[in-house]
C-alpha positions as CSV (number, residue, x, y, z in Angstrom):
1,X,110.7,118.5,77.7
2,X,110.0,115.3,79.6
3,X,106.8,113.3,79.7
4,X,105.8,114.3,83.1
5,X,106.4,117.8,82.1
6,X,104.0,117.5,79.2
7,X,101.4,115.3,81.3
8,X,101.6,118.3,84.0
9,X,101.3,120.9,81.4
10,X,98.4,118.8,79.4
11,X,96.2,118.3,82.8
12,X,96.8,121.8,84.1
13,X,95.2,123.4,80.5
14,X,92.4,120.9,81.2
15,X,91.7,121.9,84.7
16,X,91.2,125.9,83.0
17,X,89.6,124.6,79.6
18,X,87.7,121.7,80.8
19,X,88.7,120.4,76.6
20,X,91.8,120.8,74.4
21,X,92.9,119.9,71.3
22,X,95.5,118.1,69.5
23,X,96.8,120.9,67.8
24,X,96.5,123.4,71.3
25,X,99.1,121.0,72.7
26,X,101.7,120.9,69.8
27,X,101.6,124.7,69.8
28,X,101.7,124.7,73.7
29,X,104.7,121.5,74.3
30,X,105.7,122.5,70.5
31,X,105.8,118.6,70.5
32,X,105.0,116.7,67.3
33,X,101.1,115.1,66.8
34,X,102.5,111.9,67.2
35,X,103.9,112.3,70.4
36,X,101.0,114.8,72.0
37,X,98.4,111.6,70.8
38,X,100.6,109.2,72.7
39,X,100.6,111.7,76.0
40,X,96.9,111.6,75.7
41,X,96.5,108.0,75.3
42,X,98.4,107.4,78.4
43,X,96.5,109.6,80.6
44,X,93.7,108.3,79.1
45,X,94.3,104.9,80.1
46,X,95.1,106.2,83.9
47,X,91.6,107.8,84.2
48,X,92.9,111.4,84.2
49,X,92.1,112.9,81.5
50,X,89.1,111.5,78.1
51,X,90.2,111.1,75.4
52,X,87.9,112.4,72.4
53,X,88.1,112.7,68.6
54,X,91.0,115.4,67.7
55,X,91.5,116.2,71.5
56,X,90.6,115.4,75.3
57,X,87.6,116.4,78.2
58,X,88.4,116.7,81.7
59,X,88.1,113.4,83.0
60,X,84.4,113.6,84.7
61,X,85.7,112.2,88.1
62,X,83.2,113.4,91.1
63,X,85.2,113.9,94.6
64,X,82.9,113.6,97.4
65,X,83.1,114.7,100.8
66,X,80.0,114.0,102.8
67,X,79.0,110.0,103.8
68,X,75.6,109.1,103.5
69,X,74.1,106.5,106.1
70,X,73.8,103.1,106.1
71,X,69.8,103.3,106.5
72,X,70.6,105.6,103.1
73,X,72.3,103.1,101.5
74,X,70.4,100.6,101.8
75,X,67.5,102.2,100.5
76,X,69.9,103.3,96.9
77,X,70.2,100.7,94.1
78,X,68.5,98.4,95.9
79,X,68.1,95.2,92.6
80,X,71.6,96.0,91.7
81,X,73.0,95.6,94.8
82,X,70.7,92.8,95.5
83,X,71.5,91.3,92.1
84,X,75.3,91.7,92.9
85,X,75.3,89.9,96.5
86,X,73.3,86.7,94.7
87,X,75.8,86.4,92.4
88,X,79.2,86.9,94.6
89,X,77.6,84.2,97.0
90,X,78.0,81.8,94.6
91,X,81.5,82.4,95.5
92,X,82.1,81.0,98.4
93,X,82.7,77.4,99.1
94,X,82.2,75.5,102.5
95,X,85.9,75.6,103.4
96,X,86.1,79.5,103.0
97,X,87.4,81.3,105.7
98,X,86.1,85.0,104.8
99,X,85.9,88.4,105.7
100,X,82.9,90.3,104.8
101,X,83.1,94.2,105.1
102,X,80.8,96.3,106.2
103,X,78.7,98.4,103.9
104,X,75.2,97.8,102.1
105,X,76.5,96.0,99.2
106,X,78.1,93.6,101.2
107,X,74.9,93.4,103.0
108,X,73.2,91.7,100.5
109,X,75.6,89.4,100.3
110,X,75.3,87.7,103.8
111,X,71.5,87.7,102.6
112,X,72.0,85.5,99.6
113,X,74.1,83.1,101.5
114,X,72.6,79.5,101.4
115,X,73.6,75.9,101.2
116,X,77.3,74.9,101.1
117,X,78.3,78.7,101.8
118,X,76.5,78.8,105.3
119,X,79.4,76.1,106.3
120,X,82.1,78.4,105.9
121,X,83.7,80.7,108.2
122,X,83.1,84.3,108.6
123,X,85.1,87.2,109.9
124,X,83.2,90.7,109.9
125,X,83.5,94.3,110.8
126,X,79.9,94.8,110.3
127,X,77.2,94.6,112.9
128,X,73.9,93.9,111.0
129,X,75.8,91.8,109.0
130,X,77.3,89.4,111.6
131,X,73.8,89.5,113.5
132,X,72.4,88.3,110.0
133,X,75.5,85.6,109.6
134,X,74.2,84.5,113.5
135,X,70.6,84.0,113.1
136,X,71.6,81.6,109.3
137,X,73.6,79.4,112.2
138,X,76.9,80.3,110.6
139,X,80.5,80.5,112.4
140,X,81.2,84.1,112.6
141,X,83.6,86.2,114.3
142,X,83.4,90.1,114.9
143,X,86.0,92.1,115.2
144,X,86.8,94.2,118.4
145,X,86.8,97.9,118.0
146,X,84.6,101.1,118.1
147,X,81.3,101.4,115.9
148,X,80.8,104.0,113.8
149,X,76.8,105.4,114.1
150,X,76.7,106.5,110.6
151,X,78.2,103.1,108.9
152,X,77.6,100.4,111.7
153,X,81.0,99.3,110.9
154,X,83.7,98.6,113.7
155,X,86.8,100.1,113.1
156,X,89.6,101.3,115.4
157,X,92.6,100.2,117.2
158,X,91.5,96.8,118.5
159,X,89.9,95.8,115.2
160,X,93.3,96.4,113.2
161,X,95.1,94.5,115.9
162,X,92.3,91.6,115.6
163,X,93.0,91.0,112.0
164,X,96.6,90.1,112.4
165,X,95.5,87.4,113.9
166,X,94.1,85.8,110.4
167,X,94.6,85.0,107.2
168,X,91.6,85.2,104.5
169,X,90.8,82.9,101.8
170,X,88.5,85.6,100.4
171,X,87.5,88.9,101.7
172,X,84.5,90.5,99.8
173,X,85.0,94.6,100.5
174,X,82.5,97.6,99.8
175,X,84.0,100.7,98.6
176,X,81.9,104.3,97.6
177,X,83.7,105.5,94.6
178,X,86.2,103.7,91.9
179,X,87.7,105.4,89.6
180,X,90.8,104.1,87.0
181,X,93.2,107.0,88.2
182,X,92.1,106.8,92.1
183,X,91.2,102.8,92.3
184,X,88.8,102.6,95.0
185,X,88.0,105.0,98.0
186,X,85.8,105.9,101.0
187,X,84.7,108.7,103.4
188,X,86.5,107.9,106.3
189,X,90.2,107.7,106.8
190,X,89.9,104.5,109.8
191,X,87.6,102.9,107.7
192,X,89.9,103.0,104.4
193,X,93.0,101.6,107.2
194,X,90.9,98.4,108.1
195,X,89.4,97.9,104.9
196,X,93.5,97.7,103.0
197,X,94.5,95.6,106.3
198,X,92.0,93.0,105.2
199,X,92.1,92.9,102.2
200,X,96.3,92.4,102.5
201,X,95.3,89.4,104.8
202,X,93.2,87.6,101.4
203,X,94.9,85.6,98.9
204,X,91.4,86.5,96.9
205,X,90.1,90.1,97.5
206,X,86.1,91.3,95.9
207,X,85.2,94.7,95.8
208,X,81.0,95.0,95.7
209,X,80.4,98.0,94.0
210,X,77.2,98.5,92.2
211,X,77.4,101.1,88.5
212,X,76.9,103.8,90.5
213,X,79.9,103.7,92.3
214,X,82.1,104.2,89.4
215,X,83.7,107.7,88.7
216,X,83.6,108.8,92.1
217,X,86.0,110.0,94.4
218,X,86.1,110.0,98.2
219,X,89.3,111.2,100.7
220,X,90.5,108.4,101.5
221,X,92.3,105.8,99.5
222,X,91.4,101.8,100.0
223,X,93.8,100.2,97.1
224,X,94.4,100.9,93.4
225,X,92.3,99.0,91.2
226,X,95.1,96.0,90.6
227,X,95.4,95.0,94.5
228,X,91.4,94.4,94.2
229,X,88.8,92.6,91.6
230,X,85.4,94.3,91.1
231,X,82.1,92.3,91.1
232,X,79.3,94.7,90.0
233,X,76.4,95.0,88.3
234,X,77.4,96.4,85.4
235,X,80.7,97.6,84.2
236,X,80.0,101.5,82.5
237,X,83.7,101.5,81.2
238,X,85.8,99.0,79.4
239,X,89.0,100.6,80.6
240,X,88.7,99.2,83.9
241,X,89.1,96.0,82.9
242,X,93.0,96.8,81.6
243,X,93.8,97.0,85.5
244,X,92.0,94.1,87.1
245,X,89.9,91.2,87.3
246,X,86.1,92.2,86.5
247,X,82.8,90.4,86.7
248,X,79.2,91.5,86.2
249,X,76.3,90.1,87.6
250,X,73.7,91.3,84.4
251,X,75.9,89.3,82.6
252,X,75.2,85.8,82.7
């Protein structure tokens, strides 16, 4: 049988036993210990399955549907994303020519901003946030496009097409769920577009994304984890830092 057969097999049984063991599997792939324990490690390490003492759980991914609003968000997690956006400011220099993406995380970011940053140059899809980058006296440009009501965040045709037109030093993103097997996802499917077109214009590339964030699942793909490096709060699982670039701001 080959390993894709086995993985199928392994994360079907899951999906109708929500936990298996070890010895289910031989009896079920009539594979040896050895090689079922290897299967489970590597869909361990892709986020699809947990692997636990003498077996494996149903990896606890949450897929959500719904979007909550930006006055929502901004009222959720408020010190860690607050907490996040200080320390991410520190990285920006003077000579940066960033994007900043819309979303609440992000948000807090363009607070922080102070000294050197406020001389570098900023690109945003994010209305509160390029008002906020206007009244600290930066240089920022918005992107053209439509706004969405529920997100305040431009997106569309016209804000693709304006991106082309640059190329990022850093681009500091906001995403609503990562996960190791899904990467990092949102909501909305025009939103997800813009967000991968920027972030493929950086040569440096931040996702924002408080502890809450992780094991959750939206429609729409952004990036795996490897195209993107995660500042956060506080990392809740070790495994993520296999795929990519991680830094927390409770860790100082």
């Amino acid at each position: 049988m080959l390993t894709e057969e086995r993985f199928s097999i392994i994360l079907h049984m899951l999906q109708d036993k929500h936990s298996v063991t070890v010895q289910q599997l031989c009896d079920v792939l009539g594979a040896s210990e050895s090689t079922v324990r290897r299967d489970l490690q590597t869909l361990d390490t892709q986020g699809r399955l947990n692997r636990v003492h003498g077996g494996a759980t149903l990896a606890n991914n949450r897929f959500i549907a719904a979007e909550e609003t930006m006055t929502t968000k901004e009222a959720q997690a408020v010190s860690q994303k607050a907490d996040i956006g200080a320390a991410a400011a520190q990285l920006i220099c003077p000579e940066d020519f960033a994007y900043i993406d819309a979303g609440s995380t992000t948000l807090q970011l363009v607070k922080c901003l102070s000294g050197s940053a406020l001389h570098a140059v900023y690109v945003t899809n994010g209305i509160a946030h390029a008002r906020i980058l206007a009244q600290k006296g930066c240089r920022v440009y918005v992107l053209a496009g439509q706004v969405r009501p529920s997100t305040e965040a431009i997106v569309g045709a016209g804000a693709m097409a304006n991106l082309q037109r640059y190329h990022f030093t850093k681009a500091f993103m906001g995403a609503n769920g990562v996960t190791l097997g899904e990467g990092f996802t949102t909501p909305d499917v025009e939103e997800a577009e813009l967000k991968n077109t920027a972030l493929n214009r950086a040569m440096e590339t931040w996702f924002l994304t408080d502890d809450s964030k992780f094991g959750k699942v939206y429609a729409a793909v952004i990036c795996p984890l490897i195209e993107g490096s995660i500042f956060t709060n506080h990392l809740p699982n070790e495994k993520y830092r296999q795929y990519t670039l991680v830094k927390e701001s409770d860790v100082k």
